[in-house]
C-alpha positions as CSV (number, residue, x, y, z in Angstrom):
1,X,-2.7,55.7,88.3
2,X,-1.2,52.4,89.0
3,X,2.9,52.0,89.8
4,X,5.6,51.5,87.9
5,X,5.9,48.1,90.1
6,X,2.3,47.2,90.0
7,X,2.5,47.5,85.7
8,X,5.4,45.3,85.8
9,X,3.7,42.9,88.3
10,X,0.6,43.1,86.1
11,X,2.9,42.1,83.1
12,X,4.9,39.3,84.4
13,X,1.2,37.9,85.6
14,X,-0.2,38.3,82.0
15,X,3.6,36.5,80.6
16,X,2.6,33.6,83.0
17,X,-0.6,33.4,81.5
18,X,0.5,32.8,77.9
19,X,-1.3,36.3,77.7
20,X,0.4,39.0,74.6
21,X,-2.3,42.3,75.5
22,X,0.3,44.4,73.8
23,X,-0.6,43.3,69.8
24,X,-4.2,43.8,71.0
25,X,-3.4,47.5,72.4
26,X,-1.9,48.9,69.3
27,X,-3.6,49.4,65.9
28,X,-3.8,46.9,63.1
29,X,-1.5,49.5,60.9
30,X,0.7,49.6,63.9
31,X,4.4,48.4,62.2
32,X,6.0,46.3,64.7
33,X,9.7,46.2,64.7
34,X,11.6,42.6,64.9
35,X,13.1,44.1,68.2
36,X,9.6,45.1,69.0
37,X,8.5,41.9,68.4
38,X,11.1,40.1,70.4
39,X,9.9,41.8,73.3
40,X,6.6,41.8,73.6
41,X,6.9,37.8,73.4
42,X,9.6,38.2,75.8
43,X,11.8,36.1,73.2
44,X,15.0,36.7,71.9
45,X,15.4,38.4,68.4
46,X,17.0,34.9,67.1
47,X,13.7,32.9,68.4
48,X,11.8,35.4,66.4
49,X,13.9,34.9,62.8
50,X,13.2,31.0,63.9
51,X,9.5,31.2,64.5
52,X,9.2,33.3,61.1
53,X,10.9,30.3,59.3
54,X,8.6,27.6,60.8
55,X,5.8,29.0,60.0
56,X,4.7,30.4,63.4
57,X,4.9,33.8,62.3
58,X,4.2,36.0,58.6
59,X,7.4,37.0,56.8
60,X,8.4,40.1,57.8
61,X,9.2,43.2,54.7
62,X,11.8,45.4,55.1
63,X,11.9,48.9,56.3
64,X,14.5,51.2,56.7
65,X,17.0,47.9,56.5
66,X,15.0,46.2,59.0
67,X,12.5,43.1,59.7
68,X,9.2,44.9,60.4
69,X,5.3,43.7,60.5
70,X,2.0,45.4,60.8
71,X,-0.1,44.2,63.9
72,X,-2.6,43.4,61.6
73,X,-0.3,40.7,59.5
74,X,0.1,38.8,62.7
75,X,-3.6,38.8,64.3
76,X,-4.4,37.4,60.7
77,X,-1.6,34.7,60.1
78,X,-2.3,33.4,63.8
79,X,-6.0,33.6,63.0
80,X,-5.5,31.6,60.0
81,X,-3.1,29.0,61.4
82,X,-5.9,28.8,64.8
83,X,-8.9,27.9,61.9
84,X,-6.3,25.5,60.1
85,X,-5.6,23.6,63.0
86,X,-9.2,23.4,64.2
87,X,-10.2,21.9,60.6
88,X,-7.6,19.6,61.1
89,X,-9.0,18.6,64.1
90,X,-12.7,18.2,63.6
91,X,-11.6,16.2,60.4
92,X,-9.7,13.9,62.3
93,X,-12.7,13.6,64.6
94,X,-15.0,12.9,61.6
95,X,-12.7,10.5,60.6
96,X,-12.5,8.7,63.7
97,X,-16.2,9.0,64.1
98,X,-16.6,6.9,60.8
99,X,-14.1,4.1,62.0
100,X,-15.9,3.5,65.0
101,X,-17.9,0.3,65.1
């Protein structure tokens, strides 16, 4: 059974990464709290109402007067925005491609 001190080290090596195991630990029913949220990406609640408004992250519904997602909305929205973005690229590389002499 690992340490208290060797799961925070663990964590703070997996934050350093760029690396958010917790969404992939819990179920995709799992409702996530805006609180919740805020710390698992280690961001302030505020940085999480922001990301929500660009786009970065689903709209949340309300439950019990508060901001809430399912892990499942947010694996798919950041799926989606990953297969956007790598359209957009391979479209601009077509498009390059044809300019090319």
């Amino acid at each position: 059974m690992k340490s208290p001190e060797q799961a925070d080290e663990r964590a703070d090596k997996e934050i350093s990464l760029g690396i958010v195991s917790e969404l992939g630990k819990l179920g995709s029913g799992a409702v996530i709290s805006e609180q919740a949220l805020a710390r698992i990406f280690h961001r302030h609640p505020v940085s999480i109402k922001r990301a929500v408004a660009r786009g970065e992250l689903p709209p949340p519904t309300r439950l019990l007067g508060g901001p809430v997602w399912t892990v499942g909305a947010l694996i798919r929205h950041i799926e989606e925005r990953l297969a956007k973005a790598q359209r957009e690229q391979e479209k601009l590389a077509r498009k390059v491609e044809e300019l090319s002499p």
